[in-house]
C-alpha positions as CSV (number, residue, x, y, z in Angstrom):
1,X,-5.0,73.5,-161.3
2,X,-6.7,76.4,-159.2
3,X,-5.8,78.7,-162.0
4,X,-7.4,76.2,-164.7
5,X,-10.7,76.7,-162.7
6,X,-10.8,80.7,-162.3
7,X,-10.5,80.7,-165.7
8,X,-12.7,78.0,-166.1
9,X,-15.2,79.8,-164.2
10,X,-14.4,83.4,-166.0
11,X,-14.9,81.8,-169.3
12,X,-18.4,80.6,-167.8
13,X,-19.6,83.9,-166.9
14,X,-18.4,85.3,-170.2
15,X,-20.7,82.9,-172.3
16,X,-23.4,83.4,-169.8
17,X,-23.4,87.0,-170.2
18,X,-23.3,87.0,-174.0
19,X,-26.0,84.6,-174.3
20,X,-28.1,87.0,-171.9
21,X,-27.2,90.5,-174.6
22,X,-28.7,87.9,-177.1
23,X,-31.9,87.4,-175.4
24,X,-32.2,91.1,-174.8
25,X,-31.9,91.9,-178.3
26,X,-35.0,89.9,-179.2
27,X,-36.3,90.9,-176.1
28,X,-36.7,87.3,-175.0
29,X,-34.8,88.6,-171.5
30,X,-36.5,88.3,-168.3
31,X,-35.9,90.7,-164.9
32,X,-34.1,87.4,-163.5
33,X,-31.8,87.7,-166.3
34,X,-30.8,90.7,-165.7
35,X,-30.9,90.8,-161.8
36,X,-28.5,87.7,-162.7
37,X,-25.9,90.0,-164.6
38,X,-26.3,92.9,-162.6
39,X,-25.1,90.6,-159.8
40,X,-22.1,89.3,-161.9
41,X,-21.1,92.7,-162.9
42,X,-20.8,93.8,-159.3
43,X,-24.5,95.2,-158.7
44,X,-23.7,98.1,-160.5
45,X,-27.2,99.6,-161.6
46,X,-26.6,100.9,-164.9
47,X,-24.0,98.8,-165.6
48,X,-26.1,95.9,-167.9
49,X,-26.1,97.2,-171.3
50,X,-28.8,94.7,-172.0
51,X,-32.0,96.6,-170.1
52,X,-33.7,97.5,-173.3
53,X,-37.3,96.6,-173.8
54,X,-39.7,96.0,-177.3
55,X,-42.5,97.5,-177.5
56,X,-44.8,95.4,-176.0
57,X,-42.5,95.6,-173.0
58,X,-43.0,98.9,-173.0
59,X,-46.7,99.2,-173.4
60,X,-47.0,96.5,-170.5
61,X,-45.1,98.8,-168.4
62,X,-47.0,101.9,-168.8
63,X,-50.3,99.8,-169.1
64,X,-51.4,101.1,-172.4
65,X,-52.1,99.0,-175.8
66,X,-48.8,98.5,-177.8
67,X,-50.3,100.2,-180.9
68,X,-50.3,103.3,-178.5
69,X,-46.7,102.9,-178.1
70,X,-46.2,102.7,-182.0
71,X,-48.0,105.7,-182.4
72,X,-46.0,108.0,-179.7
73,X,-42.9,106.5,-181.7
74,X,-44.1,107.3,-185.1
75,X,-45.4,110.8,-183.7
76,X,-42.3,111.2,-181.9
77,X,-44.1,112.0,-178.7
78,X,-42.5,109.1,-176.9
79,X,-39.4,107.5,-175.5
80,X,-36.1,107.5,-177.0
81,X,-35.8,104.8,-179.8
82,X,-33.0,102.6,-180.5
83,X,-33.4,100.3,-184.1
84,X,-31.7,97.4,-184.0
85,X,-32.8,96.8,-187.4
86,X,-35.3,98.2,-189.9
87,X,-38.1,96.4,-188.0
88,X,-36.5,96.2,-184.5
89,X,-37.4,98.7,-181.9
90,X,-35.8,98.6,-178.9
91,X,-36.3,101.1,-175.4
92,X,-33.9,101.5,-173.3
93,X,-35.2,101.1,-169.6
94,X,-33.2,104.5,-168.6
95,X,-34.6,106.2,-171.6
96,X,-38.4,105.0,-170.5
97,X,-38.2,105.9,-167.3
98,X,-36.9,109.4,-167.9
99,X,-39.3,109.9,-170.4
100,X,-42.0,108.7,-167.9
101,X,-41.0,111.7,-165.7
102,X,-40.8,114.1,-167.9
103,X,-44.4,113.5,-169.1
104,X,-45.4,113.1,-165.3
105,X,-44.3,116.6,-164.5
């Protein structure tokens, strides 16, 4: 019976954590979504392959207009690009925030 409910509770976390790279891909994930991974995976920072951001994400971070971000992305002046699909642009945090010091230096 304990076993049924470890793997009960395994199974859980599975479903949870699959539902959450969904969200992310359609960038319908919030930071409490991922803290809640990060948490499950053992706090390991890096470790959630689901931090990436759209564009407007993006632009929201760096407070500037989301057109700006288009525009660094069709220039190539801006962060790292991952297509999901032919109209899917998606930032990985990592890749934003390196960027973002590399243009602060």
């Amino acid at each position: 019976m304990e076993n049924n409910m470890a793997t009960q509770k395994k199974d859980d976390a599975e479903r949870r954590e699959r539902a959450l790279i969904g969200k992310a891909m359609f960038g319908d994930v919030t930071d409490a979504d991922i803290e809640h991974l990060r948490r499950a995976q053992g706090g390991r920072r890096g470790a959630v392959m689901n931090e990436y951001m759209t564009s407007a994400e993006v632009a929201r971070l760096l407070r500037v207009d989301k057109s700006t971000v288009c525009r660094w992305r069709q220039s190539g002046m801006g962060p790292r690009v991952t297509w999901l699909s032919p109209s899917l642009p998606r930032y990985a945090r990592a890749d934003v925030e390196e960027w973002l010091r590399g243009v602060a230096a």
